[in-house]
C-alpha positions as CSV (number, residue, x, y, z in Angstrom):
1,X,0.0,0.0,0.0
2,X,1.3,3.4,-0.6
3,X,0.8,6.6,1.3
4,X,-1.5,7.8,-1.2
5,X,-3.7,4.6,-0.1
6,X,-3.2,5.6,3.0
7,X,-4.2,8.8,2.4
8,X,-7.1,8.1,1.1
9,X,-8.3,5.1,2.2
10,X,-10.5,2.4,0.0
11,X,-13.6,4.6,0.4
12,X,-13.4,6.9,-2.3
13,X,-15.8,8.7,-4.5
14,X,-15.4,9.5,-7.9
15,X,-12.2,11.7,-8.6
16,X,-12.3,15.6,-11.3
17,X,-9.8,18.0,-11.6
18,X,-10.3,21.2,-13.5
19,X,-7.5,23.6,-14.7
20,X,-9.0,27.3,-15.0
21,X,-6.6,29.9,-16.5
22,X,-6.7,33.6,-15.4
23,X,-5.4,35.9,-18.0
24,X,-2.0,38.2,-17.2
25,X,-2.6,40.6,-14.1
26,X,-5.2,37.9,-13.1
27,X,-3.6,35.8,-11.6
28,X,-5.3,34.4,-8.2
29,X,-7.8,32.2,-7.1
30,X,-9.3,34.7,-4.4
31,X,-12.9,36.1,-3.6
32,X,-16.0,34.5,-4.6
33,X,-14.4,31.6,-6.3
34,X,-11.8,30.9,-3.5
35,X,-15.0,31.2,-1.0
36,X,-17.2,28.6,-3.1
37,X,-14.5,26.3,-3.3
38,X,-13.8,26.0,0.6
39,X,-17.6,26.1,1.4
40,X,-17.4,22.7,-0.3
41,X,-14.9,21.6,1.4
42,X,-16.0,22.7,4.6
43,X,-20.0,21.2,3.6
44,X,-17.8,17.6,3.2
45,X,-19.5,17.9,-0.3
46,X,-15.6,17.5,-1.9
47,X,-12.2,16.5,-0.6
48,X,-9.5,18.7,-2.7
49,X,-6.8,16.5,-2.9
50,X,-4.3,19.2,-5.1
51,X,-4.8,22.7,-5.7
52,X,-1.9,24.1,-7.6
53,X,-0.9,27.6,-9.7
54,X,1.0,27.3,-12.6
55,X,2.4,30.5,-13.9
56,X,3.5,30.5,-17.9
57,X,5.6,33.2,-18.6
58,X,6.0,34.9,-21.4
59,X,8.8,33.2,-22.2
60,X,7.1,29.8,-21.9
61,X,9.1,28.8,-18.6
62,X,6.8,27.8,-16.3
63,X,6.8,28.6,-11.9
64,X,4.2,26.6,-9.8
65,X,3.5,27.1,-6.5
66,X,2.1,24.5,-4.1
67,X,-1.1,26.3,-2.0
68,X,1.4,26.0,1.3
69,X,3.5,28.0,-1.0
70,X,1.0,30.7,-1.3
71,X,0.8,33.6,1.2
72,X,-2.8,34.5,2.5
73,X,-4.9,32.0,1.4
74,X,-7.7,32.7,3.4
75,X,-10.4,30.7,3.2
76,X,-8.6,28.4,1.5
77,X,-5.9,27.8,4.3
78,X,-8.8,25.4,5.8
79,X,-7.9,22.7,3.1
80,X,-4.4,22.4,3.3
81,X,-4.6,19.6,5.6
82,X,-6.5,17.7,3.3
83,X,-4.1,17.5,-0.1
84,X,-2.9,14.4,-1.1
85,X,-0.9,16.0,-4.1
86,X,-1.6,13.7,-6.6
87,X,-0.3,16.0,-9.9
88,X,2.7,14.8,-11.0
89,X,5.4,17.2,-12.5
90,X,4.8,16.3,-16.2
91,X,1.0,16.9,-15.5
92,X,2.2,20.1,-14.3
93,X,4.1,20.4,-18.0
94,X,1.1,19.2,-20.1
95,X,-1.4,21.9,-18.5
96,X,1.4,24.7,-19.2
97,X,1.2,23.9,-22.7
98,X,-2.4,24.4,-23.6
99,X,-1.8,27.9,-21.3
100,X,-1.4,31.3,-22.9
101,X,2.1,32.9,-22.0
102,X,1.9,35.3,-19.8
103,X,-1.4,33.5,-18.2
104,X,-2.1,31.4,-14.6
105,X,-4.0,28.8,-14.0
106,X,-5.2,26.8,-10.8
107,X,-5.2,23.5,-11.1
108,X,-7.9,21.7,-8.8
109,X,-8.4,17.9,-7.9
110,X,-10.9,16.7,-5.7
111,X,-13.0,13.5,-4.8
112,X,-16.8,13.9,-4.9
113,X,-17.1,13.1,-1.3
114,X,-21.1,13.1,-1.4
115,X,-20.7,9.9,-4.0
116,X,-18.2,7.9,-2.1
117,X,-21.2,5.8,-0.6
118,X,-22.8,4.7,-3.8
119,X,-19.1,4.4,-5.3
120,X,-18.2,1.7,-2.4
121,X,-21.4,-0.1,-2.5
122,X,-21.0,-0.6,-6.5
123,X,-17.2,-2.2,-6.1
124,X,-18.6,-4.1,-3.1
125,X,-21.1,-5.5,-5.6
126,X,-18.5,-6.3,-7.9
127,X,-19.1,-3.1,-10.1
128,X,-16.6,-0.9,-11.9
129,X,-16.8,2.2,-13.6
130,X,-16.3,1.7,-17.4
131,X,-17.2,4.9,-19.0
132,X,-17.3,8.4,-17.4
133,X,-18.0,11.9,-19.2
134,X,-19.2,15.7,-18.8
135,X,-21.3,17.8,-20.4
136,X,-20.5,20.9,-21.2
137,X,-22.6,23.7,-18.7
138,X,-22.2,25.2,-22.6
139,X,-23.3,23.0,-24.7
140,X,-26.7,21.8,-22.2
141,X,-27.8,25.5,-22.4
142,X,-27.7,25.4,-26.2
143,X,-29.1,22.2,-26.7
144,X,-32.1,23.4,-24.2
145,X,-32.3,27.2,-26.2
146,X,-32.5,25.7,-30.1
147,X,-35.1,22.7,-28.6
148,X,-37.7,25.5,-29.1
149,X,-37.0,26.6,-32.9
């Protein structure tokens, strides 16, 4: 077992991640999004298990800073104790190249805590997840907007 499994434990829910760039002079993950992010935490609804800022320069070198790198975090300090720092350094490289020089982006990974019980009961049964998938928020609106022409 590893310390990630120990870390985590065989109760999981289903894992995302997300990568959200902020343009140049844009750069933090701060107010309204920041307080969204640890209300879920703090509601149990998600577990973050990374949280990392790449910075792309516009050079193309790449900085990242680990959140206990980051000075006032605010509500955010309250998940710190809960990473499990699953990025690995050439995911770190993949998400810089899809970024904008000159750009940030925070890269988030979480469990969906509030699933962990119907993801246990289906390996218990024997299940396993064979296919997984999102819909764009995007795309559903205009799907729903051109059902009416």
């Amino acid at each position: 077992m590893t310390d990630l499994d120990d870390q985590l434990g065989d109760e999981l829910g289903p894992i995302d991640y997300i990568v959200v760039e902020f343009p140049a002079g844009q750069t933090r993950l701060t107010g309204e999004a920041a307080a969204e992010l640890a209300a879920l935490a703090a509601s149990n609804t998600i577990r973050v298990l990374d949280l990392m800022i790449v910075y792309k320069a516009e050079d193309g070198s790449i900085e990242v800073d680990e959140v206990e790198d980051i000075d006032d975090l605010g509500e955010l300090a309250q998940i710190e104790a809960t990473l499990a720092e699953v990025l690995a350094e050439q995911d770190l490289i993949d998400i810089a190249a899809a970024m904008d020089p000159g750009s940030a982006a925070a890269v988030l990974v979480w469990e969906n805590t509030w699933a962990a019980p119907f993801a246990v009961a289906v390996r218990r049964n024997g299940g396993q997840l064979i296919a997984s998938g999102r819909i764009p928020t995007q795309a559903l609106i205009a799907s729903m907007t051109n059902e009416g022409e």
